[in-house]
N, C-alpha and C positions, 0 to 999 in steps of 0.2 A: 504494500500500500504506500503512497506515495502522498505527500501532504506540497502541492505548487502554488505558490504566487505568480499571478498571471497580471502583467501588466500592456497592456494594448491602445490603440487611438478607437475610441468609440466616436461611431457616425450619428446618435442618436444622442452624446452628450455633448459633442464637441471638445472632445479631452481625452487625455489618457485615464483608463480607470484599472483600479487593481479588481482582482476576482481571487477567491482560495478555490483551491481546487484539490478535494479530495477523489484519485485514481488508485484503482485495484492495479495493483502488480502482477507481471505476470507468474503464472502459479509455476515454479519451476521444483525440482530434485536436486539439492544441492551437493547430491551422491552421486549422481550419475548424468547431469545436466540434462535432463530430457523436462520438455515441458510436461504437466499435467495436463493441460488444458491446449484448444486449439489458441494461435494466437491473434487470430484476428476474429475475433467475437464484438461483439459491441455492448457495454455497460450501460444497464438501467441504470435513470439518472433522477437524481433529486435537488432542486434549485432552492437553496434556503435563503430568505432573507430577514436579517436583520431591524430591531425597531427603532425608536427616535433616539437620537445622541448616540447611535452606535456604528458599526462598519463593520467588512468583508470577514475580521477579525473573530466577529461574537462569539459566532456560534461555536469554533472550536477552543477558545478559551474560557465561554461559560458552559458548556455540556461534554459530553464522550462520544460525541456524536463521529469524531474518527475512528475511535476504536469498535463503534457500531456498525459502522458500514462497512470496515473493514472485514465483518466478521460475515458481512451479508455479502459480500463484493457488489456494492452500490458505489457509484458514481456520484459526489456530491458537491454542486457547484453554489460558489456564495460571494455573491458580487454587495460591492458597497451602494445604498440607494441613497446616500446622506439623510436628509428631512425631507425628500419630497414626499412620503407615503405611493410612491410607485406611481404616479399617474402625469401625462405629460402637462408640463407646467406652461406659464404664460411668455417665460423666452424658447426662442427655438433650439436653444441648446440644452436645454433642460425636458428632455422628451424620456422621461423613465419608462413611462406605462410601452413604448416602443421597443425601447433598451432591456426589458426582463420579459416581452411577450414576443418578439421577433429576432432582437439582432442580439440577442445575447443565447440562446439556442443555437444561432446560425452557425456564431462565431466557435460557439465551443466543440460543436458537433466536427468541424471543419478542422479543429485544432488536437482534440484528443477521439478516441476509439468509444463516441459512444450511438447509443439507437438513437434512429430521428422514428419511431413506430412512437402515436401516442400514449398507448398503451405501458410505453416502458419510460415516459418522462410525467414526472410530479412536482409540484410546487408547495414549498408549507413556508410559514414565518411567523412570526411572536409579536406582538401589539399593533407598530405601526406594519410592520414585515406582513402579521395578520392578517391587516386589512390590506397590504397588496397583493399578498398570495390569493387570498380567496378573491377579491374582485379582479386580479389579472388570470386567475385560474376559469372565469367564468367568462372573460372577455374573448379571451382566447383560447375556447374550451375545443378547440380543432389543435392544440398544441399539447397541451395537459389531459392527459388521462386521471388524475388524482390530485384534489385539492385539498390542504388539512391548515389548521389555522388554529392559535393558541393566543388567546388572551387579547384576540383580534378587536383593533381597533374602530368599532361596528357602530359606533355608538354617534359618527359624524354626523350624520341626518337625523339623529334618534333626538336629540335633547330639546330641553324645554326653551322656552322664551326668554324664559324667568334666569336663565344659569347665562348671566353678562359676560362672565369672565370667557368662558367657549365661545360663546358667540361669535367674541370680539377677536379670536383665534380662530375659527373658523372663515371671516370674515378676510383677513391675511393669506389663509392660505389655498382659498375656493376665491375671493374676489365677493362673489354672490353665491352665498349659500343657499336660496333658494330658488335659484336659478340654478343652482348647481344638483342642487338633490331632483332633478324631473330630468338629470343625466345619467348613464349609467355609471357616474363617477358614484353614485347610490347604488349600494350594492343590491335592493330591491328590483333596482329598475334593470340593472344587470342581469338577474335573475333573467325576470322579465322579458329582455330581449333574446335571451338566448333562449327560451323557448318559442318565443314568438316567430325567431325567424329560423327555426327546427335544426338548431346545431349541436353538436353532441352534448351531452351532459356529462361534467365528470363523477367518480366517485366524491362523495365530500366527509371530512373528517372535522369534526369541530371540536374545539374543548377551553375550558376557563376554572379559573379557581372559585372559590364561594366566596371566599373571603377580597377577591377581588374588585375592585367600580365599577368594569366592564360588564360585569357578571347577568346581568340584566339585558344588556342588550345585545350578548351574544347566546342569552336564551328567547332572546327576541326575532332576532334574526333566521335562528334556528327553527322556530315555530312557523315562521312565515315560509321556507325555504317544505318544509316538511307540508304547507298547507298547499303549496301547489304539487301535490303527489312526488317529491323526490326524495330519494329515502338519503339520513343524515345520520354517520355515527358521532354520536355525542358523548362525549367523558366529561366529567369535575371530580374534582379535591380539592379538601379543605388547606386550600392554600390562597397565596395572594398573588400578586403580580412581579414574580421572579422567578431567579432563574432555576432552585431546585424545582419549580411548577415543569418549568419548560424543559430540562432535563428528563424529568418523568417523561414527561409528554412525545417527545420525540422518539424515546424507544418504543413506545405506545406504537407511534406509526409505522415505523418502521416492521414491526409486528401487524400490522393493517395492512399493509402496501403489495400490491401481487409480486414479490420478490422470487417465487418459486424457493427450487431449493439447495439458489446461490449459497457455498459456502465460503470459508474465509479464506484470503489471502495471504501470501509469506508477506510473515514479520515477524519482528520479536516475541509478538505475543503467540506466533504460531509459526515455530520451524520444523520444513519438513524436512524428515530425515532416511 
């Protein structure tokens, strides 16, 4: 298993952007050098993003999420989204929702050994990450076979009149919030279109802690998504908004995820001999 920082010029950011990249090794006998494995196969892939204040960095510094995939031989790519919550912004070089539903599949598929089958690519991320996994997982549900989402930040459209302080931050980062929730930048309306205009549906995996703020409107969201006949796996734990939640939660999926019956890669934690 192989843990790369990937640094590239993105066409959708106008910049160079880092990405981690966790790749399965190739399975080899370090007895007799023969592979195990053919060597041109293609790695199910899983695209994790990060939530607000964080980067490319998170996810393998707050969870085990390499030595998981290692053990599944998963592909798992983690590109930095800054603050936009993934959706394209009001300069042209700030096109996220572009950069993690098009050209950042393109570029990696191009770059490392992995499947372009929907089937075998997934999307998940934790608060803001959350909310762009599920609503980029919905947008571009002809790319993503499996959507999962933790402590997803759901709640953008959800709030009251009365809650100023959001507003006034919704207001910064939509322009016009209610101009904005009759978009599919609303992950309702998202919903919405994608069955209206008959394109695939993915799996969806949802989950939150109890003791979390979101908690509310990502059993909101869940309700609504379940009320138009699509079936939702849902988990909670008495937990809050961190990272032992997101920890749990990820091997969760990855136990959810149609992985078959990928086993582990050489490494340390597994030498063949």
């Amino acid at each position: 298993m192989a843990l790369i920082q990937v640094n590239y010029l993105s066409r959708s950011l106008y910049r160079t952007v880092p990405v981690n990249v966790i790749l399965p090794a190739d399975k080899i006998n370090y007895m007799t050098g023969e592979y195990l494995e053919s060597n041109d196969r293609r790695f199910k892939t899983l695209y994790l993003l990060h939530g607000l204040l964080g980067n490319y960095t998170d996810w393998v510094s707050g969870t085990r999420i390499q030595r998981w995939a290692e053990e599944r031989d998963l592909a798992v790519i983690m590109p930095s989204g800054d603050n936009s919550f993934y959706f394209n912004g009001r300069m042209p070089m700030d096109d996220y929702e572009t950069f993690i539903g098009k050209e950042l599949p393109d570029v990696m598929r191009r770059m490392f050994p992995l499947s372009d089958k929907r089937e075998d690519t997934f999307i998940a991320g934790l608060s803001m990450g959350g909310y762009g996994a599920f609503r980029n997982g919905i947008v571009f549900s002809d790319i993503f076979g499996c959507v999962a989402e933790y402590s997803g930040a759901l709640h953008l459209f959800e709030k009251k009149e009365s809650d100023k302080g959001v507003r006034e931050f919704d207001t910064q980062l939509f322009e016009d919030i209610d101009a904005a929730s009759l978009t599919d930048l609303n992950p309702k309306v998202a919903i919405d279109k994608m069955l209206e205009e008959g394109r695939p549906v993915p799996k969806i995996y949802m989950s939150c802690g109890t003791g979390d703020p979101l908690y509310q409107a990502n059993v909101d969201i869940r309700d609504y998504i379940r009320g138009k006949g699509i079936d939702v796996t849902w988990d909670e734990e008495d937990r809050g908004h961190d990272w032992d939640f997101w920890d749990s939660q990820i091997l969760k999926t990855l136990e959810w995820l149609p992985l078959g019956d990928a086993g582990a890669g050489l490494g340390s934690g597994n030498v063949k001999l």
